[in-house]
PDB file with SEQRES, HELIX, SHEET and CRYST1 records, atoms N, CA, C and O in Angstrom:
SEQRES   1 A   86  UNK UNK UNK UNK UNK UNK UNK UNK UNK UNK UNK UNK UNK          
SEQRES   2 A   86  UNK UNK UNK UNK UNK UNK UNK UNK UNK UNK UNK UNK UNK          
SEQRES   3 A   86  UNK UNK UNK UNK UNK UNK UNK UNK UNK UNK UNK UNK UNK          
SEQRES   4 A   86  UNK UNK UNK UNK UNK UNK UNK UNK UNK UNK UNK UNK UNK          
SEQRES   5 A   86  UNK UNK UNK UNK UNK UNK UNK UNK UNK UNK UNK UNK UNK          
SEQRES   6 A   86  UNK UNK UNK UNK UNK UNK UNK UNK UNK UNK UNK UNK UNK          
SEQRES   7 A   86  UNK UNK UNK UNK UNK UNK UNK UNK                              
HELIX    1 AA1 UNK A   16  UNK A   26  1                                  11    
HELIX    2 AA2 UNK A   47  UNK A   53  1                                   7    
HELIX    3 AA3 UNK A   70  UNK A   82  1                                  13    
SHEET    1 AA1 4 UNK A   2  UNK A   4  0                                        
SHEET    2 AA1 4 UNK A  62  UNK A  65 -1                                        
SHEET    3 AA1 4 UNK A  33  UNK A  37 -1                                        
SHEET    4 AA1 4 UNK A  40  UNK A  43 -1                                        
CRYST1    1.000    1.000    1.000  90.00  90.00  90.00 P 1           1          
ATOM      1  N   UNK A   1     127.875  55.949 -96.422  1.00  0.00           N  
ATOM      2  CA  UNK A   1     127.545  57.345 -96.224  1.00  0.00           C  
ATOM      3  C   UNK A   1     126.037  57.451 -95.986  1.00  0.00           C  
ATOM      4  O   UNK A   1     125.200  56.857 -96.665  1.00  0.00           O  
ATOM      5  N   UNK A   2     125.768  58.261 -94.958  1.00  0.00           N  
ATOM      6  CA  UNK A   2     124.249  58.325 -94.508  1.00  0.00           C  
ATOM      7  C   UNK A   2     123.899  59.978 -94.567  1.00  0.00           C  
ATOM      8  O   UNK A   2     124.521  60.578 -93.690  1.00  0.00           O  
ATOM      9  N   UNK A   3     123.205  60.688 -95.244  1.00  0.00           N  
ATOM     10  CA  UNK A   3     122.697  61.573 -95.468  1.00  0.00           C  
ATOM     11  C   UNK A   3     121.044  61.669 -95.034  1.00  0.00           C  
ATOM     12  O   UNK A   3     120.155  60.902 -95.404  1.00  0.00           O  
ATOM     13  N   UNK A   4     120.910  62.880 -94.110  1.00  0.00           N  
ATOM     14  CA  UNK A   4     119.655  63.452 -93.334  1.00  0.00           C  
ATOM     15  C   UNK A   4     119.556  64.907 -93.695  1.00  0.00           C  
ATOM     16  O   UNK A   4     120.451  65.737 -93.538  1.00  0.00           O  
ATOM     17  N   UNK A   5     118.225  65.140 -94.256  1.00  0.00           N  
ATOM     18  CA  UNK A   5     118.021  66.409 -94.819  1.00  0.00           C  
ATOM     19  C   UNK A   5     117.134  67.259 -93.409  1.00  0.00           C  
ATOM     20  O   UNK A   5     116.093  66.803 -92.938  1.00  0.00           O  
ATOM     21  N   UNK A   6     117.575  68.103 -93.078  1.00  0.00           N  
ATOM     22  CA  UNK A   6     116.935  68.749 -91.793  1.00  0.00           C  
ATOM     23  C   UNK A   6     116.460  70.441 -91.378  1.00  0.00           C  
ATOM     24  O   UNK A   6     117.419  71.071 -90.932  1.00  0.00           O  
ATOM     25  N   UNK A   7     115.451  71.061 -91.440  1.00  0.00           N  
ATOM     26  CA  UNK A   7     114.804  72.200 -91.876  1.00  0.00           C  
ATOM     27  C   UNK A   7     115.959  72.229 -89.785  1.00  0.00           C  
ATOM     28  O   UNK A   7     116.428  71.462 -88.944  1.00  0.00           O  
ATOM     29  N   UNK A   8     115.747  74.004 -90.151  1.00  0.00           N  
ATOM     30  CA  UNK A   8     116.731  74.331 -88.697  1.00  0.00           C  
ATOM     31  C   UNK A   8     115.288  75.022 -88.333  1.00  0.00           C  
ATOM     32  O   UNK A   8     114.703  75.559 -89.274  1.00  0.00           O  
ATOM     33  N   UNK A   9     114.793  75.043 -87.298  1.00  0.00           N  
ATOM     34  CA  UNK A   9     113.378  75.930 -86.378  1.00  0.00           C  
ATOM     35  C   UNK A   9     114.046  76.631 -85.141  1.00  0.00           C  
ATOM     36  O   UNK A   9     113.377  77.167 -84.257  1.00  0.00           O  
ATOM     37  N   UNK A  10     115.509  76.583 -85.148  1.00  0.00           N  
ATOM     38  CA  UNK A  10     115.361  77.227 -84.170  1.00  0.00           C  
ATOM     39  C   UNK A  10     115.191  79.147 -84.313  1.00  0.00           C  
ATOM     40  O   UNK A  10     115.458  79.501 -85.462  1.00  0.00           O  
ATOM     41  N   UNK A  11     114.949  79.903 -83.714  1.00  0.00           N  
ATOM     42  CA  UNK A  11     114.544  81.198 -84.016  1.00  0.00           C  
ATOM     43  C   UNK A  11     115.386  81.890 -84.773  1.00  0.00           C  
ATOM     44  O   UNK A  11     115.266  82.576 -85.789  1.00  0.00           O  
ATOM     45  N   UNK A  12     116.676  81.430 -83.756  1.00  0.00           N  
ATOM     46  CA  UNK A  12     117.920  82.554 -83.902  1.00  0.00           C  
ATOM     47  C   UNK A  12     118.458  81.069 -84.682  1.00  0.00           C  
ATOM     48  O   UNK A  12     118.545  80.658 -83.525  1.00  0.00           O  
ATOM     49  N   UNK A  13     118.850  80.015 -85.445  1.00  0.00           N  
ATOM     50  CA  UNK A  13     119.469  79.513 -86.325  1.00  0.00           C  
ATOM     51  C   UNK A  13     120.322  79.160 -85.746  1.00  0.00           C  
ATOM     52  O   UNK A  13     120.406  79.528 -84.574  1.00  0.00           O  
ATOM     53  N   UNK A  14     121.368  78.259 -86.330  1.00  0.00           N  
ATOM     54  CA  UNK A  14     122.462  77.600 -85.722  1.00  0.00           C  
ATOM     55  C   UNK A  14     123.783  78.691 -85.042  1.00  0.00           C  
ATOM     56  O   UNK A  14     124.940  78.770 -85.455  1.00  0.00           O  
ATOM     57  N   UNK A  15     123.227  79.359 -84.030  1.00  0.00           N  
ATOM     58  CA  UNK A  15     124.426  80.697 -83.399  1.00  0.00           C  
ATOM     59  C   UNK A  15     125.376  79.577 -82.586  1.00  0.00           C  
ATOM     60  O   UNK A  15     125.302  78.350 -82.516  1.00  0.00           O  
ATOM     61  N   UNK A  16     126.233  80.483 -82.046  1.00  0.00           N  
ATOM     62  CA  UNK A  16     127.144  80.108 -81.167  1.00  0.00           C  
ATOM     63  C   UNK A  16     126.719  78.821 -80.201  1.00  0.00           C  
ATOM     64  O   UNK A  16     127.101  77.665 -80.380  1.00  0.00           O  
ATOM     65  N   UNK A  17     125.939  79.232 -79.252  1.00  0.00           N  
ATOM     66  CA  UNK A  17     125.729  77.787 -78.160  1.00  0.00           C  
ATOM     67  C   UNK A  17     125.494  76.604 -79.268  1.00  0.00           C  
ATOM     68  O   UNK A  17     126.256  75.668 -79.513  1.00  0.00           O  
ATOM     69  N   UNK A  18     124.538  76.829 -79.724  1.00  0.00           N  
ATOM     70  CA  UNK A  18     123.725  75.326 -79.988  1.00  0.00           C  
ATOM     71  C   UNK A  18     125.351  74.678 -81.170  1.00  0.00           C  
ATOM     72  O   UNK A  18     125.855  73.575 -80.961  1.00  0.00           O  
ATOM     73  N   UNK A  19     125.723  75.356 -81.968  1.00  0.00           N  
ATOM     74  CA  UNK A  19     126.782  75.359 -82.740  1.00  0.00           C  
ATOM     75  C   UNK A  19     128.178  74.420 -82.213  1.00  0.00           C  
ATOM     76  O   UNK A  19     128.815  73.531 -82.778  1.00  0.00           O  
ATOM     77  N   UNK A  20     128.295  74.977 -81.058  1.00  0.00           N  
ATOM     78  CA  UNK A  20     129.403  74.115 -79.966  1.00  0.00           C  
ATOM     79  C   UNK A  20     128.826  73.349 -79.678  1.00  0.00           C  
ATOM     80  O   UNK A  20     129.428  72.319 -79.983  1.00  0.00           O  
ATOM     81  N   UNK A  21     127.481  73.020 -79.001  1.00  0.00           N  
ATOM     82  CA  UNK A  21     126.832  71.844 -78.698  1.00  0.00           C  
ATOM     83  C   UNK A  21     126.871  70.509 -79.668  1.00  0.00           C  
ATOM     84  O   UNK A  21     126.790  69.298 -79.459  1.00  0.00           O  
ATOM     85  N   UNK A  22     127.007  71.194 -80.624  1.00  0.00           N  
ATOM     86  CA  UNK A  22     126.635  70.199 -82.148  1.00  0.00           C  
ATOM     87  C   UNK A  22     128.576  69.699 -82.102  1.00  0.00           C  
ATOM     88  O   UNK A  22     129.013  68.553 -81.993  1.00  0.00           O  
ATOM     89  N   UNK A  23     129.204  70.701 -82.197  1.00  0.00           N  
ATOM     90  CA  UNK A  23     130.369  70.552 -82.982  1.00  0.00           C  
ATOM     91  C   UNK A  23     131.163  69.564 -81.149  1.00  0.00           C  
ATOM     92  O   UNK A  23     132.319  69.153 -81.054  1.00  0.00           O  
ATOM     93  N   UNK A  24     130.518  69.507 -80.486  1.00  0.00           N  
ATOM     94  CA  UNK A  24     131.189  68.400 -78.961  1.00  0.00           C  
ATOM     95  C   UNK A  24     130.918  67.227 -79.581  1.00  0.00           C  
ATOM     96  O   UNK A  24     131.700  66.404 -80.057  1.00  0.00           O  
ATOM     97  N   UNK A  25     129.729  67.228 -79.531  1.00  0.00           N  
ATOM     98  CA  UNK A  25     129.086  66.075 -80.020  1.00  0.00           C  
ATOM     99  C   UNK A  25     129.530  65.302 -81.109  1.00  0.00           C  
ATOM    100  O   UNK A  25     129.782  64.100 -81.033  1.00  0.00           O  
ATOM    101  N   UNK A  26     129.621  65.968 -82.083  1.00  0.00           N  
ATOM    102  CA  UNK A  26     130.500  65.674 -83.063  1.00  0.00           C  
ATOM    103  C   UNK A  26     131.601  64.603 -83.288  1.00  0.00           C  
ATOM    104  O   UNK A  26     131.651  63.473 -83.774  1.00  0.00           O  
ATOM    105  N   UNK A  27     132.648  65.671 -82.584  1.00  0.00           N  
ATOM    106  CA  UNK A  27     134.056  65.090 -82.422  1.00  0.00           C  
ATOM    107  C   UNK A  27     133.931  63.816 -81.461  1.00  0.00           C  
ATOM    108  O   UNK A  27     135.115  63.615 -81.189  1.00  0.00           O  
ATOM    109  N   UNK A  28     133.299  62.980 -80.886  1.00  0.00           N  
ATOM    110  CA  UNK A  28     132.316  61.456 -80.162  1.00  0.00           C  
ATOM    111  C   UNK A  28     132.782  61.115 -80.994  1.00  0.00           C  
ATOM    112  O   UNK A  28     133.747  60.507 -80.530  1.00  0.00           O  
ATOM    113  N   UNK A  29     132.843  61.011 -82.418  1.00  0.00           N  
ATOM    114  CA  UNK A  29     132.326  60.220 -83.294  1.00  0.00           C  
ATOM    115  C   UNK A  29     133.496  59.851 -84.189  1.00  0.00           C  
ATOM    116  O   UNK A  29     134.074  60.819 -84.684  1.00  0.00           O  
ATOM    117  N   UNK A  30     133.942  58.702 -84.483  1.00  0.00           N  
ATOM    118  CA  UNK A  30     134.905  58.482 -85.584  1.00  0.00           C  
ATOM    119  C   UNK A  30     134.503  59.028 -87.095  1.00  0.00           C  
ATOM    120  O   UNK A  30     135.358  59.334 -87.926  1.00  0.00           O  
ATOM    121  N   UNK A  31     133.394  59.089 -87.276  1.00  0.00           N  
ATOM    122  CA  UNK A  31     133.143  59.284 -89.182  1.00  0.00           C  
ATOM    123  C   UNK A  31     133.455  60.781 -89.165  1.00  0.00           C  
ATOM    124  O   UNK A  31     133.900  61.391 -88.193  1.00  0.00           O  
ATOM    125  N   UNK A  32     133.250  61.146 -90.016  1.00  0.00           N  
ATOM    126  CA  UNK A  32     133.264  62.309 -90.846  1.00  0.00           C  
ATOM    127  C   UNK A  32     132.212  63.093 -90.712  1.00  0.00           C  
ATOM    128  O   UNK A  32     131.349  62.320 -90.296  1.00  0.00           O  
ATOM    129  N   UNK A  33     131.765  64.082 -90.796  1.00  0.00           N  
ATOM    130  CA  UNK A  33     130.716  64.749 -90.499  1.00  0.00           C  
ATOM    131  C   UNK A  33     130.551  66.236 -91.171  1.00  0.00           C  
ATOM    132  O   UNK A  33     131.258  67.161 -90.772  1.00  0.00           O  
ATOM    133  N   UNK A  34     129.685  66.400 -92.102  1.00  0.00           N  
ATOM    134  CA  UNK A  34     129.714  67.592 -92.963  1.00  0.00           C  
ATOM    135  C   UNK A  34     128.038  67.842 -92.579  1.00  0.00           C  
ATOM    136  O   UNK A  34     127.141  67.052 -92.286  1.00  0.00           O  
ATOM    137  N   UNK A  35     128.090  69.706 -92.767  1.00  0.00           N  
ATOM    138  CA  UNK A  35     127.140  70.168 -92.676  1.00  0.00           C  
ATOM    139  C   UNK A  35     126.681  70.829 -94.022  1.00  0.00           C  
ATOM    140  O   UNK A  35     127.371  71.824 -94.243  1.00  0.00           O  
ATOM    141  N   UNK A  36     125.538  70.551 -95.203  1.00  0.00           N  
ATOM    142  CA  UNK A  36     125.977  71.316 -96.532  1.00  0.00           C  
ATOM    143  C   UNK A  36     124.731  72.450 -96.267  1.00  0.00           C  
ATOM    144  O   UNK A  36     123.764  72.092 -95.595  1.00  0.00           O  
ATOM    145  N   UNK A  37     124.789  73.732 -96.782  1.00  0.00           N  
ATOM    146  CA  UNK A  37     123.967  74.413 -97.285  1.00  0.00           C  
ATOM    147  C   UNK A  37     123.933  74.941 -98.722  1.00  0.00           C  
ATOM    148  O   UNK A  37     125.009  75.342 -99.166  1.00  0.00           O  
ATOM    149  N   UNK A  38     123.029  74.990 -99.385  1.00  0.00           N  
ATOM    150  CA  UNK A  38     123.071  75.133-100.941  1.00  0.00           C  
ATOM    151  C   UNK A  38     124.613  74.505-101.442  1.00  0.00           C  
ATOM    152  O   UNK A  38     124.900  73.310-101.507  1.00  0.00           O  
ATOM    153  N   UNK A  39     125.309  75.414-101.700  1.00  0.00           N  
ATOM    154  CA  UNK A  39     126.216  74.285-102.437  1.00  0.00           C  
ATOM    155  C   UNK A  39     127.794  74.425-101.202  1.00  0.00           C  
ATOM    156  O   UNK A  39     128.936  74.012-101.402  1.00  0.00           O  
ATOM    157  N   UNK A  40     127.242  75.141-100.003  1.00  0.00           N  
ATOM    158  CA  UNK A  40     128.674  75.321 -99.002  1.00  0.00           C  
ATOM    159  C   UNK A  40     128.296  74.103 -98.000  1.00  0.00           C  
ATOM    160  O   UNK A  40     127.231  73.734 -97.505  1.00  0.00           O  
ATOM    161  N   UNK A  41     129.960  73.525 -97.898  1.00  0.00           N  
ATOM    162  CA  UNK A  41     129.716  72.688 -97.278  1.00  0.00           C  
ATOM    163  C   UNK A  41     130.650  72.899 -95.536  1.00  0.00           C  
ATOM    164  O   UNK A  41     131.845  73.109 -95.743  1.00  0.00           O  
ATOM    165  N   UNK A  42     130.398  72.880 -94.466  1.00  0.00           N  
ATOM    166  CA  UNK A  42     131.250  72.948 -93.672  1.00  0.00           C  
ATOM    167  C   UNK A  42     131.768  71.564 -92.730  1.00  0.00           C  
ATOM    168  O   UNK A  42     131.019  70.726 -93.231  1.00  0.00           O  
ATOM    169  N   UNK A  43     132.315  71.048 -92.021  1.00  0.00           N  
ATOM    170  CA  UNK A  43     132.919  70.540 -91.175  1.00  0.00           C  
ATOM    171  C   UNK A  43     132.281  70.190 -89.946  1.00  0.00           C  
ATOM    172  O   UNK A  43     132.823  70.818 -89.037  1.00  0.00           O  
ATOM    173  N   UNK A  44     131.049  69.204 -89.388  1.00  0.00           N  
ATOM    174  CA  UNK A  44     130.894  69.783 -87.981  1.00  0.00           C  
ATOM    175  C   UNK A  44     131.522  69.285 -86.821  1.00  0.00           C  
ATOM    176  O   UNK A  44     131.061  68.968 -85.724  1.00  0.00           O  
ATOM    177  N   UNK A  45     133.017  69.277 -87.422  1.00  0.00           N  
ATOM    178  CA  UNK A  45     134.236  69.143 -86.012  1.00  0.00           C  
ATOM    179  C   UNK A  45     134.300  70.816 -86.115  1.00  0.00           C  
ATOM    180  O   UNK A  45     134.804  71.208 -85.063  1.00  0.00           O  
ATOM    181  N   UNK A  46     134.135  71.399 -86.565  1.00  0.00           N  
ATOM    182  CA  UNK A  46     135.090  72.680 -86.765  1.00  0.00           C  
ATOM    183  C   UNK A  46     134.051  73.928 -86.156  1.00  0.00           C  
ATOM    184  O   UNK A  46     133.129  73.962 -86.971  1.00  0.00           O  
ATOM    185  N   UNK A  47     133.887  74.575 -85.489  1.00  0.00           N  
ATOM    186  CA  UNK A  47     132.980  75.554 -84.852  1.00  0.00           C  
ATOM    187  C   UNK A  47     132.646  76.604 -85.734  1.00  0.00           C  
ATOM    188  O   UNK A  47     131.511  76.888 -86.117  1.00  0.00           O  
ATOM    189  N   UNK A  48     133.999  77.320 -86.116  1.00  0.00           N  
ATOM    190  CA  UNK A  48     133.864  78.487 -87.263  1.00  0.00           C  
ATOM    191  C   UNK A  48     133.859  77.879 -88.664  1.00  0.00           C  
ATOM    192  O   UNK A  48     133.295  78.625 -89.465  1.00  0.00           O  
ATOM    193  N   UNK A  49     134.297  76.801 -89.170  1.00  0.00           N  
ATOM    194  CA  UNK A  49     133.616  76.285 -90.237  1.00  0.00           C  
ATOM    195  C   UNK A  49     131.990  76.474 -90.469  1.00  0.00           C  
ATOM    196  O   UNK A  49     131.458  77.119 -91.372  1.00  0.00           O  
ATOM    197  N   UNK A  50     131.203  75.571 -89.175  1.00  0.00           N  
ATOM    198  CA  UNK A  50     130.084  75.896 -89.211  1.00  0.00           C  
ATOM    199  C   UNK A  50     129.382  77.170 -89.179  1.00  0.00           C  
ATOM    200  O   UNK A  50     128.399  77.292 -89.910  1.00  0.00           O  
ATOM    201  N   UNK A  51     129.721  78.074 -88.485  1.00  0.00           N  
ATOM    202  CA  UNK A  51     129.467  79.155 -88.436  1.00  0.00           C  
ATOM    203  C   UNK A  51     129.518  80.033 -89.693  1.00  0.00           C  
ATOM    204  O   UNK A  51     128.709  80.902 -90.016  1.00  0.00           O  
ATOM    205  N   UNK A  52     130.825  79.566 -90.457  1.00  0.00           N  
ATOM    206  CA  UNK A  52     130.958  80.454 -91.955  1.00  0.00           C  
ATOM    207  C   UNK A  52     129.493  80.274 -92.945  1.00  0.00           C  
ATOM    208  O   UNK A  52     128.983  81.235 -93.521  1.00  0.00           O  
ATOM    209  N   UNK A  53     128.923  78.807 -93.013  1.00  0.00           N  
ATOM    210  CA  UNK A  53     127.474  78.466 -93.116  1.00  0.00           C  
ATOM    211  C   UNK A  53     126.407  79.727 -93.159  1.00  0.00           C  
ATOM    212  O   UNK A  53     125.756  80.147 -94.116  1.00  0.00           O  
ATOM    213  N   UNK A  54     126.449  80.138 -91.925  1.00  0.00           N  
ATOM    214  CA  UNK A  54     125.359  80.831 -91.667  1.00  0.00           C  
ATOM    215  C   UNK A  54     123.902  80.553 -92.267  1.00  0.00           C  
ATOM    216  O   UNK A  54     123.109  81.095 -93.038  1.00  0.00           O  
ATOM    217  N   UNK A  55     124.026  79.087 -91.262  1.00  0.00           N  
ATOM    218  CA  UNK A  55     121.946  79.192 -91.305  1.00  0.00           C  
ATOM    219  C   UNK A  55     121.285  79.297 -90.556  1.00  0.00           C  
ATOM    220  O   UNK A  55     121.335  78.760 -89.449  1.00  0.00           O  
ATOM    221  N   UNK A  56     120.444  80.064 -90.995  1.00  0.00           N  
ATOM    222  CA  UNK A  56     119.151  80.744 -90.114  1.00  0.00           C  
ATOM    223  C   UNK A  56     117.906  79.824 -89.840  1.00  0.00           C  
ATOM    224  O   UNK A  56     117.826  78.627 -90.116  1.00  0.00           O  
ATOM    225  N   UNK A  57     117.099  80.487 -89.338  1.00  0.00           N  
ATOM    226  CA  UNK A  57     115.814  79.721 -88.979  1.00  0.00           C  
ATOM    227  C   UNK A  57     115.046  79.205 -90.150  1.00  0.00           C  
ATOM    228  O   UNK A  57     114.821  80.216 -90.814  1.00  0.00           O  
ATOM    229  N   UNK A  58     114.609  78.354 -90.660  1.00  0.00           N  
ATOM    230  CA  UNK A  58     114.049  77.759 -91.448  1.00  0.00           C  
ATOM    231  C   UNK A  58     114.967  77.263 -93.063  1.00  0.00           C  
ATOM    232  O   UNK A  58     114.515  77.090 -94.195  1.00  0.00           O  
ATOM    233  N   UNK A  59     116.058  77.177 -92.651  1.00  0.00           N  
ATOM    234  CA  UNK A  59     116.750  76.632 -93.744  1.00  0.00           C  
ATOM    235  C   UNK A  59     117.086  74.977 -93.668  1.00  0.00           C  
ATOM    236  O   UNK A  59     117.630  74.207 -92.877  1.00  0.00           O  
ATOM    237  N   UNK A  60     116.630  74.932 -94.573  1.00  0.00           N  
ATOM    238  CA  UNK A  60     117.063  73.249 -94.802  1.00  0.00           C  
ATOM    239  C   UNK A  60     118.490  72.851 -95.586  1.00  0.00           C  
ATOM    240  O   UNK A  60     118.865  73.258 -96.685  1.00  0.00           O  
ATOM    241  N   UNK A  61     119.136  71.970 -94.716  1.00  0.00           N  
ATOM    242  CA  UNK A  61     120.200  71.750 -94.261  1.00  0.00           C  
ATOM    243  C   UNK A  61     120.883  70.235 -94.911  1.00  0.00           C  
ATOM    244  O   UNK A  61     120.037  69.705 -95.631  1.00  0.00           O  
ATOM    245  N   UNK A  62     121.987  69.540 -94.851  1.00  0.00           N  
ATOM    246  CA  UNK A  62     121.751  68.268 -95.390  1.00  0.00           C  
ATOM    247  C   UNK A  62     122.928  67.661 -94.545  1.00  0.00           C  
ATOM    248  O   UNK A  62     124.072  67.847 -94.961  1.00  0.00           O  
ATOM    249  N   UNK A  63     122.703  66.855 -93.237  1.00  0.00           N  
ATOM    250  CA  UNK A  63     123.879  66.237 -92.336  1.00  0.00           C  
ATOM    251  C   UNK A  63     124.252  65.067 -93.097  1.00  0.00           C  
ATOM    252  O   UNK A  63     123.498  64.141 -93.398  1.00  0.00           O  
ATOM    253  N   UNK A  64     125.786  65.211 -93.457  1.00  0.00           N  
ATOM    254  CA  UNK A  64     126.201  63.967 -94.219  1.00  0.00           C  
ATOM    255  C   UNK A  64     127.343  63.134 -92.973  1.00  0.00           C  
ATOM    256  O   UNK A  64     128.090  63.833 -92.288  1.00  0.00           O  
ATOM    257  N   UNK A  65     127.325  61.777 -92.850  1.00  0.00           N  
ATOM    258  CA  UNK A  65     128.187  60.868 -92.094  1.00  0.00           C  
ATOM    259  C   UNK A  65     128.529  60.101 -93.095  1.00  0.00           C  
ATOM    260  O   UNK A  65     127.835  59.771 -94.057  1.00  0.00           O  
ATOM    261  N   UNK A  66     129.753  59.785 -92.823  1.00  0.00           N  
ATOM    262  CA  UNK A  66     130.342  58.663 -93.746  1.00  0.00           C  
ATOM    263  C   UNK A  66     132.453  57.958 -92.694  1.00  0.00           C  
ATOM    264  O   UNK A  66     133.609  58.370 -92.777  1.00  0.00           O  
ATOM    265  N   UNK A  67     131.681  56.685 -91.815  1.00  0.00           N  
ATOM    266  CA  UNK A  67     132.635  56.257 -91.736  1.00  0.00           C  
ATOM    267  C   UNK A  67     132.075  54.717 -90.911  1.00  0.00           C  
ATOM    268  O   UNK A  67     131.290  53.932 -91.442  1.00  0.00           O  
ATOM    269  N   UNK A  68     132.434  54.607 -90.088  1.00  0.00           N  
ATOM    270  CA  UNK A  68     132.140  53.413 -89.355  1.00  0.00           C  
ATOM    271  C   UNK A  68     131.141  53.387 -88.210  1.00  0.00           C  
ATOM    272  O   UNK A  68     130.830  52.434 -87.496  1.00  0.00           O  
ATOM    273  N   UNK A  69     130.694  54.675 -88.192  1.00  0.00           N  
ATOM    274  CA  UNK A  69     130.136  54.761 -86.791  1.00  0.00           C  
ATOM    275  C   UNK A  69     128.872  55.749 -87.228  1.00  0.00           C  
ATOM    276  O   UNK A  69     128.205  56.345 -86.383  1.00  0.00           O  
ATOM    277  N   UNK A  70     128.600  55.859 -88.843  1.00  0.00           N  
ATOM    278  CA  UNK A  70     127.939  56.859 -89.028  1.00  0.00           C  
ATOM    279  C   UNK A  70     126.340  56.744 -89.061  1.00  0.00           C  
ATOM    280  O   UNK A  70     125.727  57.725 -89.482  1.00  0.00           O  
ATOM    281  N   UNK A  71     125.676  55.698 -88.677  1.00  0.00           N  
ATOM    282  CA  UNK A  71     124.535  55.618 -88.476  1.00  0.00           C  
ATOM    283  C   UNK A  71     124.290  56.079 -87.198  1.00  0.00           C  
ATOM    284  O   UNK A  71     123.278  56.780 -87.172  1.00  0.00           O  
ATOM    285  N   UNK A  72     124.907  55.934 -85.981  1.00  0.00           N  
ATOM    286  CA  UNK A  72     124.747  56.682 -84.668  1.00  0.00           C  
ATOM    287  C   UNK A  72     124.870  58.267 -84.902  1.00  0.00           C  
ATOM    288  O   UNK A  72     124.190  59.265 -84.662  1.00  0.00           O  
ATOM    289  N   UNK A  73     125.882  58.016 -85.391  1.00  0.00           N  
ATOM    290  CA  UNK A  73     126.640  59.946 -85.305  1.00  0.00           C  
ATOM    291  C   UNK A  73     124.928  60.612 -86.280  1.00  0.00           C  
ATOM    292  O   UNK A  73     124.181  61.487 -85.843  1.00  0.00           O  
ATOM    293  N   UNK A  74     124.763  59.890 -87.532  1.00  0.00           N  
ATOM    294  CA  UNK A  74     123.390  60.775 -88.045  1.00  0.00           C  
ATOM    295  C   UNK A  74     122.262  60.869 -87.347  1.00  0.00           C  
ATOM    296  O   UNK A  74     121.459  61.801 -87.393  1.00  0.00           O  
ATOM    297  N   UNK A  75     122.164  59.381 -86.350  1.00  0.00           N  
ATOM    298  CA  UNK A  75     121.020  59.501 -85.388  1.00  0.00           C  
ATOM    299  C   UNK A  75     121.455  60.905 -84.544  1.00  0.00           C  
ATOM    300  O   UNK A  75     121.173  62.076 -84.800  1.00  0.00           O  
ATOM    301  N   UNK A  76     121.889  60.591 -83.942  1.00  0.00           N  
ATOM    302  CA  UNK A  76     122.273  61.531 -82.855  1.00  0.00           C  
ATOM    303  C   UNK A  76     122.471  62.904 -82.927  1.00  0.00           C  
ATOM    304  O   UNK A  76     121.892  63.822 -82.348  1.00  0.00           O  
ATOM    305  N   UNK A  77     123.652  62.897 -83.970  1.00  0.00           N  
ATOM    306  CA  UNK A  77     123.471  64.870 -84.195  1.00  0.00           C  
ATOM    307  C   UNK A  77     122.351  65.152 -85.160  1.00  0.00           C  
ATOM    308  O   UNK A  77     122.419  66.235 -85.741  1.00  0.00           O  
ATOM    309  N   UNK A  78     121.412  64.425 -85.411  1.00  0.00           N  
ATOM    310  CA  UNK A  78     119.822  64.737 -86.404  1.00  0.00           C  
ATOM    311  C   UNK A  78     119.238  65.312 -85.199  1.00  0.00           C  
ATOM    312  O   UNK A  78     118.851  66.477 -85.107  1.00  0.00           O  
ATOM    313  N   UNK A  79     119.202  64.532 -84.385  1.00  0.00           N  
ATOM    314  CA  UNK A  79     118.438  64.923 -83.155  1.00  0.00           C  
ATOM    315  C   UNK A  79     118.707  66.023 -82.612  1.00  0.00           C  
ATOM    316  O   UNK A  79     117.901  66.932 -82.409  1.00  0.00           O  
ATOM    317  N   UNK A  80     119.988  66.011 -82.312  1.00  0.00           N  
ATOM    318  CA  UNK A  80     120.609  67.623 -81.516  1.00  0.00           C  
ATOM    319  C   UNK A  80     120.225  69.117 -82.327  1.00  0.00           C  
ATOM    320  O   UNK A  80     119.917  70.169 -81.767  1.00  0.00           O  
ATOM    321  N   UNK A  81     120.349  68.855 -83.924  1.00  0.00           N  
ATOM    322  CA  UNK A  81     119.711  70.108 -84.877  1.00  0.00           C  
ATOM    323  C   UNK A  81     118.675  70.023 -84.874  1.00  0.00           C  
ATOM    324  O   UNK A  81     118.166  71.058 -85.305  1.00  0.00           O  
ATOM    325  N   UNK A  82     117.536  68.832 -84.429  1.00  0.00           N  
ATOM    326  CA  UNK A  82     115.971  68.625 -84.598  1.00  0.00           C  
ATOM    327  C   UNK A  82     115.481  69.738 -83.304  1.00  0.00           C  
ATOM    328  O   UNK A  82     114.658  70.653 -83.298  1.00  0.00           O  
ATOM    329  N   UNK A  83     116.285  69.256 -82.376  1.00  0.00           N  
ATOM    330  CA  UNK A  83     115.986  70.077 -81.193  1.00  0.00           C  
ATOM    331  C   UNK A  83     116.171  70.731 -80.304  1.00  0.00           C  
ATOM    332  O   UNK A  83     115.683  70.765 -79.174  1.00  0.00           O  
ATOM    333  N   UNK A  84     117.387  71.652 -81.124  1.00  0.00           N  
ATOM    334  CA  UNK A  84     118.088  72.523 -80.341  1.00  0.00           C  
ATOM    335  C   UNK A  84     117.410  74.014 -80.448  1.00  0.00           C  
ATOM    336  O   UNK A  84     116.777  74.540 -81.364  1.00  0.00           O  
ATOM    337  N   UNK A  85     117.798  74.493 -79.128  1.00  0.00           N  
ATOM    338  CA  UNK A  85     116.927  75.831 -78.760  1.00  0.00           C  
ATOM    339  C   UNK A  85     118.357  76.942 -78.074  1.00  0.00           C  
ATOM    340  O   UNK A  85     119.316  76.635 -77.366  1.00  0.00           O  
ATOM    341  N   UNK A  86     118.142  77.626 -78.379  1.00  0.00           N  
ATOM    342  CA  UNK A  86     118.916  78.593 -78.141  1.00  0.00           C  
ATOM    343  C   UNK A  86     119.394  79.265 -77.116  1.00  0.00           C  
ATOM    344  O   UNK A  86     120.172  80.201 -77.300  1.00  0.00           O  
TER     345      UNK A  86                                                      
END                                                                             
């Protein structure tokens, strides 16, 4: 299991586009993939999972992977929440 703690900058927060962007990307990936905020955790195969979340701009976030493939999948969707724009 590989855990990345990640502040969100984008203005408008994880909305709709960037949200699907994340949750395509995602489903690439054999492991598992959770998005936690304070103590809610969502799914990021799941679109409205993530969305139930609701984080905004400057919330720090915690991307958890855990399977066979999960050092790519944390590289990769770290990056996509590092630098997604709206």
């Amino acid at each position: 299991m590989i855990e990345k703690e990640i502040r969100i900058m984008d203005p408008d927060g994880l909305h709709t586009r960037p949200a699907k962007q994340f949750v395509d990307a995602a489903k690439k990936f054999i492991c598992s993939v959770t998005l936690i905020k304070d103590d809610k955790e969502g799914t990021g195969k799941n679109l409205i999972k993530l969305m139930k979340l609701g984080i905004s701009c400057g919330t720090l976030i915690t991307l958890r992977c855990e399977g066979p493939d999960e050092k790519e999948a944390c590289e990769t969707l770290g990056t996509i929440l590092l630098n997604m724009k709206g």
